[in-house]
C-alpha positions in Angstrom: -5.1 21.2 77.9 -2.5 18.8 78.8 -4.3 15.8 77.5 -3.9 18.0 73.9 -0.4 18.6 75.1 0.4 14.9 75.0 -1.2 13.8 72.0 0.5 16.5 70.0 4.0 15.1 71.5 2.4 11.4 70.5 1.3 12.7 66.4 4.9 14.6 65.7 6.6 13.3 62.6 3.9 11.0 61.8 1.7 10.3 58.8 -0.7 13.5 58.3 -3.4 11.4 59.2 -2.4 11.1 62.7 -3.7 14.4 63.2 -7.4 12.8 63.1 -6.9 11.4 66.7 -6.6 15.1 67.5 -10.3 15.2 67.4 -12.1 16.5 70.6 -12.7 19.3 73.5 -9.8 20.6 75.7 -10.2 22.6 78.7 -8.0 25.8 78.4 -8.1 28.4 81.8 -11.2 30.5 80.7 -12.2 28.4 77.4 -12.6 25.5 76.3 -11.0 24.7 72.7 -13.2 22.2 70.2 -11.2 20.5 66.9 -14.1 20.0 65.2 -13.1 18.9 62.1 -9.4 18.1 60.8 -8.4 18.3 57.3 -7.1 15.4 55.1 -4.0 16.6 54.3 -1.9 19.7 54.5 -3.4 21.2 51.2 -7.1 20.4 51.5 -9.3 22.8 53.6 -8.1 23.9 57.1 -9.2 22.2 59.9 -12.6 23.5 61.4 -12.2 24.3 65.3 -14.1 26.8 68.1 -13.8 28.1 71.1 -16.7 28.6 73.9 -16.5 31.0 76.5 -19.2 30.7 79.7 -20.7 34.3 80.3 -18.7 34.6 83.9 -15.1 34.0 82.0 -15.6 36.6 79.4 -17.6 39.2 81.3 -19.8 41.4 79.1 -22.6 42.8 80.4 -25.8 40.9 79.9 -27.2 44.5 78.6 -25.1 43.9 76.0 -26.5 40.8 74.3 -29.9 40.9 75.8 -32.1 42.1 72.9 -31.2 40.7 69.6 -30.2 44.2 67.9 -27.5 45.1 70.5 -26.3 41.0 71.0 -26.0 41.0 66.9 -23.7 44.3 67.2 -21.5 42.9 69.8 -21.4 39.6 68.3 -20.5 42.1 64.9 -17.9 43.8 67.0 -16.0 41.2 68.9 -15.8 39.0 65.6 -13.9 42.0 64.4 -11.5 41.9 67.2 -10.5 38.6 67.1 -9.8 38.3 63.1 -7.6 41.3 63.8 -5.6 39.3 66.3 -5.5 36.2 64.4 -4.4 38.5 61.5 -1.4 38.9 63.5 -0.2 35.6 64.1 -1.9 34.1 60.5 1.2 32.1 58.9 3.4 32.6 62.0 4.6 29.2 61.2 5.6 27.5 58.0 4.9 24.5 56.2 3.1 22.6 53.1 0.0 23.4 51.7 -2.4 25.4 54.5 0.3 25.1 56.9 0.2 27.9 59.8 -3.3 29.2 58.5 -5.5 30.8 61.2 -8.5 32.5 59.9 -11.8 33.4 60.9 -14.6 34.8 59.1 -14.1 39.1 57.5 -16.5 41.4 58.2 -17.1 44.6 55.9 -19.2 47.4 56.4 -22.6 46.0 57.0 -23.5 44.1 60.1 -24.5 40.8 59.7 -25.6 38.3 62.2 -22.8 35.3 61.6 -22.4 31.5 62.5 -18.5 32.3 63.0 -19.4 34.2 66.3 -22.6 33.2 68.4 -23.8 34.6 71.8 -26.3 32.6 73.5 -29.1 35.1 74.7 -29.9 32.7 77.3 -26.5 31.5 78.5 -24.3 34.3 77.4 -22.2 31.5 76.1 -19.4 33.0 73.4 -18.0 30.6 70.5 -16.2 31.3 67.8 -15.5 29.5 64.9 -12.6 29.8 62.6 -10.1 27.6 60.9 -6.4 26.7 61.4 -4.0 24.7 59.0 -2.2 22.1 60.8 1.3 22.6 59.8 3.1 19.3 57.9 6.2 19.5 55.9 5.1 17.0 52.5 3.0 14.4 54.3 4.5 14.8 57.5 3.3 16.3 60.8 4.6 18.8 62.9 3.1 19.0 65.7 5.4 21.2 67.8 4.3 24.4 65.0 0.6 22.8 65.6 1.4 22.9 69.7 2.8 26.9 69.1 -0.7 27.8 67.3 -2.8 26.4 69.1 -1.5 26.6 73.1 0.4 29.9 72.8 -1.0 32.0 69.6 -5.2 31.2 69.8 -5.2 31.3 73.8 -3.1 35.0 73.5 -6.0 36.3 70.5 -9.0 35.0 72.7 -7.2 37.1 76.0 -6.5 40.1 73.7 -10.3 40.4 72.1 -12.8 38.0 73.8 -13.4 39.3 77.3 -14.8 42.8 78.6 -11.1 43.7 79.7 -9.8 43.5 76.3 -12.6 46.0 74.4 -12.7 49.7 74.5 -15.7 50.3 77.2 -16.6 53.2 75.1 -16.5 51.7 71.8 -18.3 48.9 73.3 -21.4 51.8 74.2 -20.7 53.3 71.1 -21.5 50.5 68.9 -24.5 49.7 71.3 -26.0 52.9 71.0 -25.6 53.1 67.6 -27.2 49.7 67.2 -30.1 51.8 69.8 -30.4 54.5 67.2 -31.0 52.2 64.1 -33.9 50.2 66.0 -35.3 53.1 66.7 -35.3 54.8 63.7 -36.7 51.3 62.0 -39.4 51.4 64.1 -40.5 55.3 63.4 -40.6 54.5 59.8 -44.0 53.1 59.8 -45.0 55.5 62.1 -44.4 58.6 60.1 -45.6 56.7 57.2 -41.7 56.9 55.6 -40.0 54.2 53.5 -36.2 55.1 54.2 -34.3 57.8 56.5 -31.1 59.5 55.0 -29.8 61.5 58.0 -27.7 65.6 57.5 -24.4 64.7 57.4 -24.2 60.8 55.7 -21.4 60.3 53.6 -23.1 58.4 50.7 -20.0 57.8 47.8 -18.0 55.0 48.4 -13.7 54.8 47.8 -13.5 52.9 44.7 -16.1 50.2 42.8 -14.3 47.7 44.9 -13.6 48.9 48.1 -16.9 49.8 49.9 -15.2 52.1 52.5 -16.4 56.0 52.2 -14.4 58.1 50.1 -12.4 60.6 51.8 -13.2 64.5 51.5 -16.9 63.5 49.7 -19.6 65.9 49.9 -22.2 65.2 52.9 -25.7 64.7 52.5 -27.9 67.6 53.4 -31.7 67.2 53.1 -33.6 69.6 51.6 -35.9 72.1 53.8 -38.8 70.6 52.3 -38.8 66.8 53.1 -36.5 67.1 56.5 -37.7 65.2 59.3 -36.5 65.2 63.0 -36.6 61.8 65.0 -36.2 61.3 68.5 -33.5 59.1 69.5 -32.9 58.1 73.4 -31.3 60.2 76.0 -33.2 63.4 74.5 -31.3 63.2 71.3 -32.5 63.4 67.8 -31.5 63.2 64.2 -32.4 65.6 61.5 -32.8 63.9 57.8 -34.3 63.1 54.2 -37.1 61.4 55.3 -38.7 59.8 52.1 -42.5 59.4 52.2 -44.5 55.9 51.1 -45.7 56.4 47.7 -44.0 57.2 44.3 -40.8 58.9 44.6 -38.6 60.1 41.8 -35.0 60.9 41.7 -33.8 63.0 39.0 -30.3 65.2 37.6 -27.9 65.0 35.3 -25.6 62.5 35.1 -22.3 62.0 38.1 -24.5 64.3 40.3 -25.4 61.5 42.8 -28.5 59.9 41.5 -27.4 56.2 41.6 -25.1 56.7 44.7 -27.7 57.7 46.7 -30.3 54.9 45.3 -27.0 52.5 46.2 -27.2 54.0 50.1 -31.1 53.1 50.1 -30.5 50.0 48.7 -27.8 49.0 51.4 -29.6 50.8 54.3 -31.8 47.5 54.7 -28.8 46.6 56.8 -27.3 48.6 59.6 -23.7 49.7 58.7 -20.6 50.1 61.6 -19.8 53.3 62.8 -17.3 55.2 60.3 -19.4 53.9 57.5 -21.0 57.7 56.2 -23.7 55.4 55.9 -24.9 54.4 59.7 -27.9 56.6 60.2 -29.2 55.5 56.0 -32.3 53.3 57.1 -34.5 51.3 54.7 -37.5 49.6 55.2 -36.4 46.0 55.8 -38.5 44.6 53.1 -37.3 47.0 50.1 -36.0 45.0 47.2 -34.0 46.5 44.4 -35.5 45.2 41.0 -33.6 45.4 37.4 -33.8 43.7 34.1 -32.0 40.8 33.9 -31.3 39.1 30.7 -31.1 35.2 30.1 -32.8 34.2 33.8 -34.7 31.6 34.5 -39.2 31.5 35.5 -40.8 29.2 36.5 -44.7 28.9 36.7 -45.6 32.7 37.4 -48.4 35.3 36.8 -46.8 38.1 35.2 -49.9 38.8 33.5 -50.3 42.2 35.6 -47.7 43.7 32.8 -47.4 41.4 30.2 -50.0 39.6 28.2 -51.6 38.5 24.9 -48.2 37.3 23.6 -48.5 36.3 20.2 -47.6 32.4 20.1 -50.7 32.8 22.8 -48.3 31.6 25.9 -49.6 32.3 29.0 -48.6 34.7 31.3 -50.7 33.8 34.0 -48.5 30.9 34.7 -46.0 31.8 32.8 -42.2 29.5 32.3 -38.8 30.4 30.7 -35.1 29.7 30.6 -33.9 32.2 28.5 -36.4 35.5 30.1 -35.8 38.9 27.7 -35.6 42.0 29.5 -38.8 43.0 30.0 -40.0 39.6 31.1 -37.0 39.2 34.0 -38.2 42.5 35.4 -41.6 41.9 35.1 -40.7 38.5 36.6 -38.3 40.3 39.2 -41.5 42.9 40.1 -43.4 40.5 40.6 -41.5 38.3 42.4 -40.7 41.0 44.8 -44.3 41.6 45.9 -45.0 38.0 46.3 -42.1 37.7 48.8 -43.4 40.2 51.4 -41.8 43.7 49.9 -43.3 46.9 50.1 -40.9 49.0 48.3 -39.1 48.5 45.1 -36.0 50.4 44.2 -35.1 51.0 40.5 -32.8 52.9 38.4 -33.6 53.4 35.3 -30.1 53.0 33.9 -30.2 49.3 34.6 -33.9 48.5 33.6 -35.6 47.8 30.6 -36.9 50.5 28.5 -39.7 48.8 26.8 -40.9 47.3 30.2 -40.3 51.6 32.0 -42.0 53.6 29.6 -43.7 53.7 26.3 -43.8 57.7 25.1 -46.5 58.8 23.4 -45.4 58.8 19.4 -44.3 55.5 20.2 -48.4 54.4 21.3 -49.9 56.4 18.1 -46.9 54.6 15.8 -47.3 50.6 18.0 -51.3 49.8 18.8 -51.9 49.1 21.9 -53.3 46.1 20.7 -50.4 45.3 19.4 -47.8 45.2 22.5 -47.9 42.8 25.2 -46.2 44.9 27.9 -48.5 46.8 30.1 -45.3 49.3 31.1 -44.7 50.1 34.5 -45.6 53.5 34.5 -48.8 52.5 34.1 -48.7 50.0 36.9 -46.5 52.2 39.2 -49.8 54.3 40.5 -51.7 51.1 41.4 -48.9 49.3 43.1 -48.9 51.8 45.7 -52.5 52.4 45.7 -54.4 48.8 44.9 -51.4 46.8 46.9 -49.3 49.4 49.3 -45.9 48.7 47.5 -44.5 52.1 47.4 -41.6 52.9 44.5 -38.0 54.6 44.4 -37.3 55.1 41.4 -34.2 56.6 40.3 -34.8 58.3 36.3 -32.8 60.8 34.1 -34.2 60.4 30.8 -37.9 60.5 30.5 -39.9 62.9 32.4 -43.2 60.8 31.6 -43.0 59.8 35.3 -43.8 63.2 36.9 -47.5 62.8 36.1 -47.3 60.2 38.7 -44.7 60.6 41.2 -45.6 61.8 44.8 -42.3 63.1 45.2 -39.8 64.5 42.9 -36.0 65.2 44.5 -33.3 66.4 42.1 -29.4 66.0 42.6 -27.2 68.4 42.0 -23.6 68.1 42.9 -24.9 65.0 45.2 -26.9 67.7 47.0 -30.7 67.0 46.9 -33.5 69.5 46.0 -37.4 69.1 46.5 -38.6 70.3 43.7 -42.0 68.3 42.9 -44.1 71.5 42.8 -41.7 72.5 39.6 -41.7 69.0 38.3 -45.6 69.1 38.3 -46.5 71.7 36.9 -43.6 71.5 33.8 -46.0 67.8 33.2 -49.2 69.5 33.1 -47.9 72.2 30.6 -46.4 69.2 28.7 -49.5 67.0 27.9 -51.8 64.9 29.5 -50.5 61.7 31.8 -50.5 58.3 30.5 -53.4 56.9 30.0 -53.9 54.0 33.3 -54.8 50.6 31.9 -57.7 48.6 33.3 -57.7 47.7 37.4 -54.5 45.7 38.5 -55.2 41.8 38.1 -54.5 40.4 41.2 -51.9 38.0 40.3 -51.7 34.7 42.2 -49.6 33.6 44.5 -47.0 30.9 44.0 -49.1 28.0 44.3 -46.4 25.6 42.8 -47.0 21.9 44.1 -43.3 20.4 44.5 -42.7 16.9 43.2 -40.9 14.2 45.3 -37.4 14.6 45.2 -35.6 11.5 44.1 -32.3 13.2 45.6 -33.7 12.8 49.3 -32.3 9.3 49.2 -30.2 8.8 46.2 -27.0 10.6 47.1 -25.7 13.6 49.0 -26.4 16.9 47.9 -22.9 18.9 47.4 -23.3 22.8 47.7 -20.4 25.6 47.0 -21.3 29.6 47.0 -19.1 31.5 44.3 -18.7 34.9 46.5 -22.1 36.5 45.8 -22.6 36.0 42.0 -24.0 32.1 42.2 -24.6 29.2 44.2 -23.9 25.7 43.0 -26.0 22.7 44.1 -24.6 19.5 42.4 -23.8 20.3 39.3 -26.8 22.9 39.0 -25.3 26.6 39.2 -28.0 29.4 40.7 -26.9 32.7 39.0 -27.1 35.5 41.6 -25.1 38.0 40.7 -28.1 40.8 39.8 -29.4 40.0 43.2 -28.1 43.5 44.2 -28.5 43.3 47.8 -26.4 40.4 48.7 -23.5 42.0 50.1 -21.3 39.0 51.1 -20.3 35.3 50.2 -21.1 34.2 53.4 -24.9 34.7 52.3 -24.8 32.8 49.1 -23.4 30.1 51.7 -26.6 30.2 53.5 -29.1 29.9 50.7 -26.8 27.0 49.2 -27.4 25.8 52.5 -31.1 26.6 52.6 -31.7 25.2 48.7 -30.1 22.2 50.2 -33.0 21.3 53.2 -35.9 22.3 50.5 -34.5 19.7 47.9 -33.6 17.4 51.0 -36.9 17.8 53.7 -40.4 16.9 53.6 -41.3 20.4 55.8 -44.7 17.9 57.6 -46.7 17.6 54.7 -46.6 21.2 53.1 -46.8 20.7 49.4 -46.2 23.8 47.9 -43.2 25.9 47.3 -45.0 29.3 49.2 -45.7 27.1 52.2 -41.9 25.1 52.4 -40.4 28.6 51.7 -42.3 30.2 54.8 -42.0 27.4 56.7 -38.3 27.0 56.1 -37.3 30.9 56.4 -39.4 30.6 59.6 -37.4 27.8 61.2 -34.3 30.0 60.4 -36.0 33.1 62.1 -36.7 31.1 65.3 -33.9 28.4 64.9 -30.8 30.1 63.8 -28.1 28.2 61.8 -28.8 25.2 63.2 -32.2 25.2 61.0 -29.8 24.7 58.4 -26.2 23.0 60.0 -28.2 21.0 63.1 -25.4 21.2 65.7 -22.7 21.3 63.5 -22.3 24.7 62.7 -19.8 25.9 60.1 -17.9 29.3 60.7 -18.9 30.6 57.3 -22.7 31.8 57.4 -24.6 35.0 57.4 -28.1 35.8 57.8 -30.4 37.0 54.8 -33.9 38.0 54.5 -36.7 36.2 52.7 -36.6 38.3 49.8 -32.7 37.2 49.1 -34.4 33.4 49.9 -37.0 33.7 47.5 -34.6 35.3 44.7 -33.0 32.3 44.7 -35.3 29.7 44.4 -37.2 31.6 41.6 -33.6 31.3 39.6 -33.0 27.6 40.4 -33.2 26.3 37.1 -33.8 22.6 38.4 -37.3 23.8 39.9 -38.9 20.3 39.8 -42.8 20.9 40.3 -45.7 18.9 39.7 -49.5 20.4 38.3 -52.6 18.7 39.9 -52.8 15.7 38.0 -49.0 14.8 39.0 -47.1 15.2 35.8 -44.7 16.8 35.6 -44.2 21.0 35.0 -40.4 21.6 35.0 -39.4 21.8 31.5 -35.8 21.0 32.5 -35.8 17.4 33.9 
């Protein structure tokens, strides 16, 4: 601390490169303070620094960060304490550019595990990692505003919010308990054969399209008689809900009575949500993927022959390639995609899927030949996914009631209130006609056997990656659209995959040729690894886990695929 002390008095009114020498670890009383990076000037990015705390100074429990669930809600927690007190000294002092910055990474409603605070299960050691603008006026430093932020303002934020003296002890066992429940009810998922939870009493509508808080005075969810499960949570307490069954589920009503928002909730309960959300007891299979048509994207090499085939310029579906994909093809693409990646549900609404690739009424098949259409829909599929391959379907529809014939379930909103009413639902199909007529047996489609050429890039120059919040992902000067990849809830997500396109056009993964086995191998080194699969030892501050399905969504839309067919020529179309 007092060697920073000195060099600060030595760097004041100097060129703003003096600030480099800067550089290093400083013992404060309880922490010790890391400049890991410092920024070229006062209007370039602020400088990257951290802090790490030993597990004696800042005192949490070990109960607290001993299984991964509870340390990933602390970490959640405490990362929200400290940008709160940084919030209050941000900008405290003034000067060019970035000047008096101090910033660390917002959290929003879901939790996410994040590089910008870390607890080491085996340690207990705390770091954080946030940014602070060193303060010049022009060119010049001014290191007495840089000696205020970082020896009075930081040290006061970490005593305020990093130690078990400065949290709430029963907000602390609140959000651990919470982070208890959601386990929990994960786990009995599979073993009531369920796909999602919605628990009596979630507030589902959210304040505004753009601010994902609940909206105040909304109607709560109440499950219907039929369909409401109890689950047993610890210390004899339980939770009474909409517990939706693997299989074919439809969710039907008229329009603005809560179809879509609750098909968002599902779609979101993947992750565990803080409490206050409306949304903390929603719980999704992890693997459930939420699929839509999506005009314009990019395939590359797959067998989408399962729904469409017999094309007529005679293009093969079986390994099938596009850059401009029509509707039908990017969901069929999308489905399949999905499946391949390890999901066993698929959540669709109908109001953002492609008609022609849905449903094909019946006037429509006497009018069109069968012969004739190249689309197997997925109504005719829907049945043998779950059957054939185990993927069950949520599928949200207001418009055609050809699905009853094969839904399992049917639940109706009215006034965002659901109803059971599949026995009704049923019996209105069978008085309406016979189902659609099943196509021959699901074609097993293959697997994504895509042999990866050598990447000239490895050696030639560095690869520069930038995330665009969570619409797209830039690598060079090759742009990854992402924005239909529903389920990507912050920016600091599309960082990771930039970062994890990055090591697959950079490593050689020991040999493993194919884009399945880098893919596995990669997302398995950042399941056992952490960030530092991706980062090595120098972690940024502005990172957050996804699953492989998010992985895989993006290298299927990396246009600059480069892959190689047995005989070594090569297959991408694009370079």
């Amino acid at each position: 601390m007092k060697k920073l002390e000195q060099l600060l008095y030595q760097t004041d009114h100097k060129s703003y490169p003096a600030y480099k020498a800067l550089k290093g670890e400083y013992r404060f009383p309880g922490f010790v303070l890391s400049i890991d990076h410092v920024q070229g000037d006062p209007f370039a990015a602020p400088s990257s620094l951290s802090i790490h705390i030993p597990a004696a100074q800042h005192g949490f429990d070990q109960k607290y960060y001993n299984a991964p669930h509870r340390r990933i809600a602390l970490q959640d927690l405490l990362l929200r304490c400290f940008h709160n007190e940084l919030g209050r000294v941000n900008h405290k002092t003034s000067g060019s550019g970035k000047s008096g910055t101090l910033s660390v990474s917002t959290c929003h409603q879901e939790i996410l595990e994040r590089s910008a605070l870390t607890i080491d299960p085996k340690n207990g050691t705390l770091t954080v990692r946030f940014l602070a603008g060193f303060p010049a006026a022009g060119r010049t430093t001014l290191s007495m505003e840089l000696k205020k932020m970082l020896m009075e303002y930081v040290p006061v934020c970490v005593q305020k919010s990093l130690n078990s003296k400065a949290v709430n002890s029963q907000k602390l066992e609140q959000w651990a308990t919470l982070a208890d429940d959601q386990l929990l009810i994960r786990e009995k998922l599979e073993e009531m054969g369920l796909v999602a939870f919605v628990a009596d009493g979630a507030v589902l509508p959210r304040k505004s399209g753009v601010d994902d808080r609940p909206m105040p005075d909304a109607t709560v969810f109440e499950s219907p008689e039929q369909g409401r499960v109890t689950i047993p949570l610890s210390d004899g307490r339980s939770i009474t809900g909409l517990g939706i069954k693997k299989g074919i589920t439809l969710i039907v009503g008229g329009g603005y009575h809560g179809k879509s928002t609750l098909l968002k909730a599902l779609e979101r309960g993947v992750y565990n949500h803080i409490p206050g959300d409306g949304r903390e007891y929603v719980i999704t299979e992890d693997t459930a993927m939420k699929i839509r048509s999506e005009d314009g994207r990019s395939v590359r090499q797959l067998d989408i022959s399962p729904f469409i085939r017999n094309l007529p310029n005679r293009k093969s579906t079986t390994d099938f390639s596009t850059e401009d994909a029509s509707g039908s093809t990017s969901q069929a693409a999308n489905t399949i995609e999905a499946i391949l990646s390890g999901s066993h549900t698929l959540l669709i609404d109908e109001d953002t899927s492609a008609t022609n690739f849905m449903v094909r009424d019946k006037l429509m098949q006497q009018v069109i030949n069968p012969d004739q259409e190249p689309i197997i829909p997925f109504l005719s599929r829907m049945r043998q996914l779950y059957d054939e391959l185990g993927v069950s379907v949520i599928l949200v529809a207001g418009s055609s009631g050809s699905f009853f014939h094969t839904s399992d379930t049917v639940i109706r909103m009215k006034e965002y209130k659901p109803c059971d009413i599949t026995a009704m639902a049923k019996e209105a199909a069978k008085e309406a006609g016979e189902a659609p007529k099943e196509p021959d047996a699901l074609i097993p489609f293959s697997d994504r056997r895509i042999p990866l050429a050598n990447k000239e890039i490895i050696t030639a120059k560095k690869v520069k990656v930038r995330g665009s919040g969570t619409d797209s992902v830039s690598l060079n000067h090759e742009s990854v659209e992402l924005r239909f990849v529903e389920q990507i809830v912050d920016n600091e997500q599309t960082n990771l995959l930039g970062a994890l396109l990055r090591v697959l056009e950079e490593k050689s993964f020991n040999g493993k040729t194919t884009l399945t086995e880098c893919v596995a191998t990669l997302y398995s080194q950042l399941d056992t690894q952490g960030f530092k699969a991706v980062a090595g030892n120098n972690i940024p501050g502005n990172l957050a886990m996804i699953r492989i399905q998010e992985l895989w969504a993006m290298v299927n839309r990396y246009r600059a695929l480069k892959t190689i067919n047995p005989a070594g020529k090569d297959r991408s179309g694009n370079r």
